[in-house]
N, C-alpha and C positions, 0 to 999 in steps of 0.2 A: 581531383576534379569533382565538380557536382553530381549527382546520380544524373542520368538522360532523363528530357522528359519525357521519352519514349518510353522508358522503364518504369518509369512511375504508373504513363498511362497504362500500360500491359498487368504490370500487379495489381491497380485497379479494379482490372476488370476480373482477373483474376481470383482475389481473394474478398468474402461475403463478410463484414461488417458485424453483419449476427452471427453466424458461423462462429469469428473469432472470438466475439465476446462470448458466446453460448459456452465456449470450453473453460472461463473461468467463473459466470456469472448464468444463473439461473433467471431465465427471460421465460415473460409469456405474452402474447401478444393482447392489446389495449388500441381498438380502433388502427391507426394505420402503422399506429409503433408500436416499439416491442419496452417491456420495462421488467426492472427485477429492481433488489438491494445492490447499493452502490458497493463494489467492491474494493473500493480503495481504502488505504490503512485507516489514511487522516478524519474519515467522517463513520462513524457507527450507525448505520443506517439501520433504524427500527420500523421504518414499514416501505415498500417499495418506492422510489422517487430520481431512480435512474432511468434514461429512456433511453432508446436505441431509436434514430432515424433511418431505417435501410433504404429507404428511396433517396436520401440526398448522403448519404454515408458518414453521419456523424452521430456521436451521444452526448447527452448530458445529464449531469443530475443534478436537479432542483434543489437539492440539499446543500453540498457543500460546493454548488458550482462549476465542479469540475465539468470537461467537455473537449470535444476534438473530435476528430477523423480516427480510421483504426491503427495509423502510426502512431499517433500521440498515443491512443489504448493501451500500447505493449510500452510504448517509453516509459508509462507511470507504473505499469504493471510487474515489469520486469527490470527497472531499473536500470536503461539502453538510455545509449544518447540519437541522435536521429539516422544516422547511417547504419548502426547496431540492430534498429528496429525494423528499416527497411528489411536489411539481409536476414534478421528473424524471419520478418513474412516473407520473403523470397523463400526460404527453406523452405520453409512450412507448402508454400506455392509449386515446387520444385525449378524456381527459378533461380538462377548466378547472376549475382550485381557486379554491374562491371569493376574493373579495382582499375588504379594505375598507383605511383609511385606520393602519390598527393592525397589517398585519403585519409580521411576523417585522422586528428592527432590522437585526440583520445580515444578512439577506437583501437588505433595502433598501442596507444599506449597499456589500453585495457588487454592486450593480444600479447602483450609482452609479461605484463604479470603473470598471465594464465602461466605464463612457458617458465615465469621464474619461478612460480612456485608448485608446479609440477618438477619442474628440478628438483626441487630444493626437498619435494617428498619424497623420492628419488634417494636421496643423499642421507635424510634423517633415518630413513627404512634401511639403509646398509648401514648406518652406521652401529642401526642397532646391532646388528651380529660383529660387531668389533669389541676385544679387551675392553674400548673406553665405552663402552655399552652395557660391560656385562650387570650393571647392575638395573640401569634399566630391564634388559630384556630376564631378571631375576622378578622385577617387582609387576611386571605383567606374569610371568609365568604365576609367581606367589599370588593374582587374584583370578586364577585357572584359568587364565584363556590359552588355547588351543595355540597351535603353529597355525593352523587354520585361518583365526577368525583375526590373530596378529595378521597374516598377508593381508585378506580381504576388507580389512578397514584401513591399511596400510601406515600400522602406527611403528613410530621410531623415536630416534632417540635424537637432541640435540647435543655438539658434545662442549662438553666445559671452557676449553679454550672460545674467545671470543671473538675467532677470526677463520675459523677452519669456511666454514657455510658461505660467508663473503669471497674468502679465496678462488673456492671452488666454483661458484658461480661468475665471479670474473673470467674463467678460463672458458666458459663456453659462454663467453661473450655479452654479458648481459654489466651494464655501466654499473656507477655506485648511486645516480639518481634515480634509475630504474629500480636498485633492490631498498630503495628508500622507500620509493612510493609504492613497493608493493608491504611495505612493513616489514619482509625481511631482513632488515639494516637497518639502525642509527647513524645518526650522525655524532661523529666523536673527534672534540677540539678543531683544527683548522684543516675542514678538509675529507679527511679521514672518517671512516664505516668501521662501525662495527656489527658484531650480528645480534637479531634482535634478541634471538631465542638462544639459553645457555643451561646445560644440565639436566635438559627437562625432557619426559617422556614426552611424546610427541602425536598430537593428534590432527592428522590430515581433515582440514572440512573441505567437502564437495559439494557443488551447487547439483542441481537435479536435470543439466545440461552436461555434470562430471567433469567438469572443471576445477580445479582446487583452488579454492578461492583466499583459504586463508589458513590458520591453525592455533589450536589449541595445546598448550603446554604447560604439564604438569610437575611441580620440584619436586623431588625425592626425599625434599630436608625439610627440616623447620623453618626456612625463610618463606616471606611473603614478598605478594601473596603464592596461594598455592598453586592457583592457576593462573596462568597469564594467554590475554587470546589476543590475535591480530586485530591491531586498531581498522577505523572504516579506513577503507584507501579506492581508487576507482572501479574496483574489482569486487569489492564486499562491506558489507552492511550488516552487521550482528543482528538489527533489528527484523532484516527482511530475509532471514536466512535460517534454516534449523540443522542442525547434526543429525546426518544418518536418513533427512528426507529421502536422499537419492536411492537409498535402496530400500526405503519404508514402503513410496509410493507404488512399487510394483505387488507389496504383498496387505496393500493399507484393507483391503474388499471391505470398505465402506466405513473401515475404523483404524484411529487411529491411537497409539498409549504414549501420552507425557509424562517424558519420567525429569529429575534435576541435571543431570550431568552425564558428561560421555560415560565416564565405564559405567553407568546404569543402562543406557541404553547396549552398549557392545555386550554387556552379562546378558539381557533380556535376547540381543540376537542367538548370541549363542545358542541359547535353552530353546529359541524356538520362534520368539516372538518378534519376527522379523518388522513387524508396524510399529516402533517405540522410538520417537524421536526425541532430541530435548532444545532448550534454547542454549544460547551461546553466551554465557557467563552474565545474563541481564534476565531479570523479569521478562513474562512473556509480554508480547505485546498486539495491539492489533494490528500488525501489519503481519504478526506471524499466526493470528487466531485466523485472518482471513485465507493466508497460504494452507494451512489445515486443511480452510473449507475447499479446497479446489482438490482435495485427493480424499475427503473422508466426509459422513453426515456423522458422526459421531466421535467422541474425543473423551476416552478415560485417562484424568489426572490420576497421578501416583507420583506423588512428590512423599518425600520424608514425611514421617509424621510427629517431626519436632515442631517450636513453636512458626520458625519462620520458613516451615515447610507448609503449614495451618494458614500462615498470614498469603504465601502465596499461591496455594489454591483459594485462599477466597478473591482475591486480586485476578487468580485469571478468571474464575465461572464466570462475570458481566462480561468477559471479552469474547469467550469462545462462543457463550451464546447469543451476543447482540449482533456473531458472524454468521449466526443462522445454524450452529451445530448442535447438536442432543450433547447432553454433558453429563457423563458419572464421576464419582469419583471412588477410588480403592484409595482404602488405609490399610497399608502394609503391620500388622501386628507386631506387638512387642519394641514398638518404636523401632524396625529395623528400614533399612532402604533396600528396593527389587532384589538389587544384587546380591546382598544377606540375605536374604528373606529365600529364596533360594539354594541357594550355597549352604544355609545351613540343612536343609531337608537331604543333601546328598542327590541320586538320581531319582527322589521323589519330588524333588524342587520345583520341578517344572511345572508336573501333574499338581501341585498345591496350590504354583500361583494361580493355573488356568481358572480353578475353584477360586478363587480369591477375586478375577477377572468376572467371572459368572456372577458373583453373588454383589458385586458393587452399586451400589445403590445410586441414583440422580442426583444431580445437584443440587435439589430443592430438596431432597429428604438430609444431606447432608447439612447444607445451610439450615434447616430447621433445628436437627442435632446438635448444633453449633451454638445456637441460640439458648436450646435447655439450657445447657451446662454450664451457660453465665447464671441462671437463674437455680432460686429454692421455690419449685411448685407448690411446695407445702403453704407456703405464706402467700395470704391475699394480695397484699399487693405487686411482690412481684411476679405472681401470676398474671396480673392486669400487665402488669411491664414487658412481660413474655410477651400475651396476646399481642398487644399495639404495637412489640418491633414484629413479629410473623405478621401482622394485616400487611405492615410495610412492606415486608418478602413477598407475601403472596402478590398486594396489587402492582406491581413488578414484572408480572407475568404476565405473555401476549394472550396464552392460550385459555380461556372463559372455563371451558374443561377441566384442565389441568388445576386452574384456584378453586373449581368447587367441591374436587378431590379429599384439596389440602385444608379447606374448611372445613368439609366435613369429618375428616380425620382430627384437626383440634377441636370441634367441636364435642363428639364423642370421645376424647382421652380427657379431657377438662370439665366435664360439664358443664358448657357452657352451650346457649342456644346457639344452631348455626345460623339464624336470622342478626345476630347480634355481631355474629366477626364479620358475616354479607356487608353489613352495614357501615361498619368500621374500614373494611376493603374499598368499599364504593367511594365514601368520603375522601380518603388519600387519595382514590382514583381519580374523583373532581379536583383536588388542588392540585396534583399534578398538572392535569388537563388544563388550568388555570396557567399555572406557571411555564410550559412549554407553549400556550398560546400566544401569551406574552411576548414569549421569546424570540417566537416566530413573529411577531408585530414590530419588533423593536430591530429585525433584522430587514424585516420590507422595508420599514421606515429608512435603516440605512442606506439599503439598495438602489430606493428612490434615489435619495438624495445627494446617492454618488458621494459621501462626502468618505469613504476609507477606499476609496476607489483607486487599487495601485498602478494598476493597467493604463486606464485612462485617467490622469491624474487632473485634466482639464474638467474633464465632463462637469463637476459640482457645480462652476461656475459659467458653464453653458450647457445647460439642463434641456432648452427647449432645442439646441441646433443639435447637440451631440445623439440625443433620440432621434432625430434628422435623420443624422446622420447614418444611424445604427439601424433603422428601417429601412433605411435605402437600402446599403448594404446587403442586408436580407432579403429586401426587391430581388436586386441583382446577381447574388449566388442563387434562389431560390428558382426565380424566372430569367434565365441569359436572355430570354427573346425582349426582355421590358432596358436592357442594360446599354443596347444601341445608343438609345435615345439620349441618356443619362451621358454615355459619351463623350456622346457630340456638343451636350451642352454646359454640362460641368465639370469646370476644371478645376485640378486637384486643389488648388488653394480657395477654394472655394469654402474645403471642410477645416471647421475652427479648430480641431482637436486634432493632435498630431499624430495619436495611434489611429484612430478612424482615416486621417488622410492617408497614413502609412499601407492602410488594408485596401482603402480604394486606389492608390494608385498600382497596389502590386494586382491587384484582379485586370485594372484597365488597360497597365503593361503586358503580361499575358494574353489580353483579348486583341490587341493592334496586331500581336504577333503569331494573332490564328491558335493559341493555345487555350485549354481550359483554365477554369477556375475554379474547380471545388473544393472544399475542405480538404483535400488530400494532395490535391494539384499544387496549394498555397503550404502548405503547412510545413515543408522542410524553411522557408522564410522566417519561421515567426517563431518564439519560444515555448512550449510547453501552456505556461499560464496565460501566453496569450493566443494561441490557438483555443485555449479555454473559451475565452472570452468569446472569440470569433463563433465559438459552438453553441454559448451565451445566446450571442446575438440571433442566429437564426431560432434557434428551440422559444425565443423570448415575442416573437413576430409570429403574427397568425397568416393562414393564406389567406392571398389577397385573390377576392372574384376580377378584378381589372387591377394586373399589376404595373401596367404601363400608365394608366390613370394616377394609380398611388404613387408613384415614382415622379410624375408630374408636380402630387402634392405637397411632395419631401424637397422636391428642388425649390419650391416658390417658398417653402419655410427657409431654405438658407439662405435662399434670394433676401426673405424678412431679415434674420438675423445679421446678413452682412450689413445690413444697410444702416443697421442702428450703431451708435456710438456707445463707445465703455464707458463708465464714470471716470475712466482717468481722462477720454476725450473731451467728454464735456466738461472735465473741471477747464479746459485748455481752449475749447472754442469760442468762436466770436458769435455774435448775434444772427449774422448774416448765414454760416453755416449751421446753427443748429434750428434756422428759418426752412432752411433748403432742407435738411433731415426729417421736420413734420410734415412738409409739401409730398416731400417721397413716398412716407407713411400711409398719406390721407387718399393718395393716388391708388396704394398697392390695395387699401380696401375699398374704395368704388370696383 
């Protein structure tokens, strides 16, 4: 069944808009809104341009246009579908959504993975202590971890045979399309599962709700590859998910340590350093630089210090700090990784790395280090070649402080004047500023024109009704007391565009029926990108001083609009009605 709209309105009222965003997004308030950096994956927000509306209960941000009420908020943020998000905010509320035998499929179905693959850890975790184990639970012991720290991250073993895990999971009840789509199973010839995972050490991943969303599994042999991880399925997302979050974030106190791979992080817990999380067998990315920032202001990399351990810390420093975090980085000596590094000091390993922690230097002293060591200082010109990619580095930087630091640092090691790199800095500063102006020009210009418009695919080709349209709208969620009027006198075919008529009729059906219509009221209706839209449209509208006035002026524009003929009418009309069409015209401007 649907949620009541009783439940809606009670959570409503119930849960603060700012409040929720405030726990993952850093707000301060700006006249009657609140704004911070957008934190969604897809847009790299470099100066504030998300807003938060708490009097009408909705955000947007000017940059990559996202928008919505605070359901949509957690759907993008936590990657919930609309009933998922609801019963999020009820928890959080302390309210129970009502259930019956009809909710949500994908919810149910995302409910059943949970349950299969907490089985299914369950099962790899005993079977490590089995004969067909024993070499696993040899090749964990041979990289010292405890009986301990094996329960507490709950690693196991897959075993060889390539039907045991399937078996076993059929018997407490879970289908063979169920353990498809949780990844635990293939599909094999006509019909027939197999299991996905075979021979390999086994690494439980838990979301930071503790759920086990997916896993990690490592061959003992020389086949590839060597690790193999749960593909995406309804339940998990390699990109928006990290290893070992869930127990990082209770010890993160304001920092956090990326290291490459599980046993780097499981070695780091062990020894102490409970805040060391990693990605999941991909480059970091911004969807997990922003998850960072919700549990840490700071984030030391410690990747290998091989070469494509170099290439990706230079690959994450733009991500981690365009997410707003402080960024160091540690080079683990002697080309070893945490784990080594470590394990070779004995029961001093620990007390090394912490030294090793302490002395790690920022990410702009690193990237400038980087820099040197492609060049010979000795020779003039690539000295000049030095300076001109560091201006580059430097004017890169938000903070005015921080580049006149680092000029004055190569100024003094080079002798070179620091009026001369200032200079140098400033220039890239303007072309930049040049070049994102542009770009910013070229996307208004799009916007205008509605012409990649996916939402409203009409709009391009009625520009003057569809802005009509779209202010009305925001009349009418903004001011209900102006919306009567609009009512009574315009019907829904009235609006040329079929999503704008879609949004007025579901406000207007709501309203006959004594219900509201706010962004929260509407939005379990409408999808994701188009509750965007709909967040679009009010944040895009200013207040109106007489909004029952202006609501007069947007109906007599569709009044204008409907009245004119298409070019495909008038290739088709006769004399007589495109007589009667000007007459209409010449009437509506007396």
């Amino acid at each position: 069944m649907p949620i009541p709209d009783e439940f809606i309105q009670e959570l409503k009222q119930r849960v603060d808009i700012a409040e929720v965003i405030s726990s993952y997004v850093k707000l301060k308030k700006q006249g009657r809104n609140l704004i911070g950096r957008c934190p969604f994956p897809d847009h790299q927000d470099s100066s504030p341009s998300f807003s938060v509306v708490r009097e009408n209960g909705y955000f947007h941000c000017f940059g990559c246009q996202a928008g919505g009420d605070v359901i949509t908020f957690i759907r993008k943020m936590e990657n919930l579908d609309y009933v998922e998000a609801v019963r999020f905010l009820a928890q959080r509320a302390g309210m129970t959504v009502p259930e019956d035998d009809t909710a949500n499929s994908m919810s149910k179905l995302r409910t059943r993975i949970y349950e299969a693959n907490r089985e299914a850890a369950r099962f790899y975790h005993k079977m490590l202590y089995t004969p067909d184990g024993e070499q696993a639970l040899s090749y964990l012991r041979g990289r010292q971890l405890s009986e301990k720290t094996i329960v507490h991250f709950g690693l196991g073993y897959s075993p060889r045979s390539c039907y045991e895990l399937v078996n076993h999971l059929r018997k407490k009840g879970f289908t063979n399309a169920e353990l498809i789509q949780a990844n635990l199973a293939v599909q094999r010839g006509q019909g027939g599962v197999r299991d996905r995972f075979s021979d390999r050490v086994m690494f439980p991943i838990i979301d930071v709700r503790r759920n086990v969303i997916g896993f990690g599994g490592r061959i003992m042999s020389d086949i590839k590859p060597k690790y193999l991880n749960t593909s995406d399925t309804p339940a998990f997302n390699k990109s928006r998910n990290l290893f070992a979050l869930n127990f990082a974030k209770d010890h993160a106190k304001g920092q956090l340590i990326l290291v490459e791979g599980y046993m780097d992080v499981i070695a780091l817990h062990q020894a102490g350093f409970e805040n060391a999380v990693a990605t999941l067998g991909t480059a970091l990315t911004p969807e997990q630089s922003k998850i960072i920032k919700r549990y840490a202001e700071e984030v030391i990399i410690c990747y290998d210090a091989d070469q494509a351990g170099q290439k990706a810390t230079a690959r994450a420093i733009p991500l981690l700090r365009t997410a707003g975090l402080q960024v160091r980085v540690l080079t683990v000596p002697n080309g070893k990784d945490p784990d080594e590094f470590i394990k070779s000091y004995g029961e001093q390993g620990p007390g090394r790395f912490r030294m090793l922690l302490e002395k790690s230097g920022n990410d702009a002293e690193y990237r400038l280090q980087k820099l040197r060591e492609k060049y010979n200082l000795e020779i003039t010109e690539q000295r000049i070649a030095f300076l001109t990619d560091a201006a580059r580095l430097i004017a890169g930087f938000d903070n005015s402080i921080e580049q006149d630091i680092y000029i004055s640092q190569l100024a003094g090691e080079l002798g070179v004047e620091k009026a001369a790199i200032r200079q140098q800095v400033s220039r890239i500063q303007r072309i930049n500023s040049k070049e994102d102006y542009k770009r910013q020009q070229r996307e208004i210009q799009k916007n205008l024109s509605a012409v990649s418009d996916n939402i409203n695919r009409e709009k391009a080709s009625n520009l003057r009704a569809a802005n009509a349209e779209e202010a009305l709208i925001a009349v009418m969620m903004i001011y209900p007391s102006a919306a009567d009027r609009v009512f009574r006198s315009l019907p829904p075919e009235r609006f040329v565009t079929s999503f704008n008529r879609k949004v007025y009729e579901t406000i207007r059906k709501r309203a006959q029926e004594g219900h509201d219509y706010s962004l929260t009221d509407i939005s379990g209706e409408f999808s994701v990108e188009e509750v965007s839209r709909i967040a679009k449209i009010l944040a895009s509208h200013p207040r109106e001083n007489n909004p029952e006035q202006a609501a007069g002026d947007y109906i007599r524009i569709l009044e204008e609009e409907a009245s004119r003929l298409t070019p495909e009418e008038i290739a088709k009309a006769d004399n007589d009605m495109l007589l009667q069409c000007i007459n209409k015209l010449k009437e509506k401007k007396k």
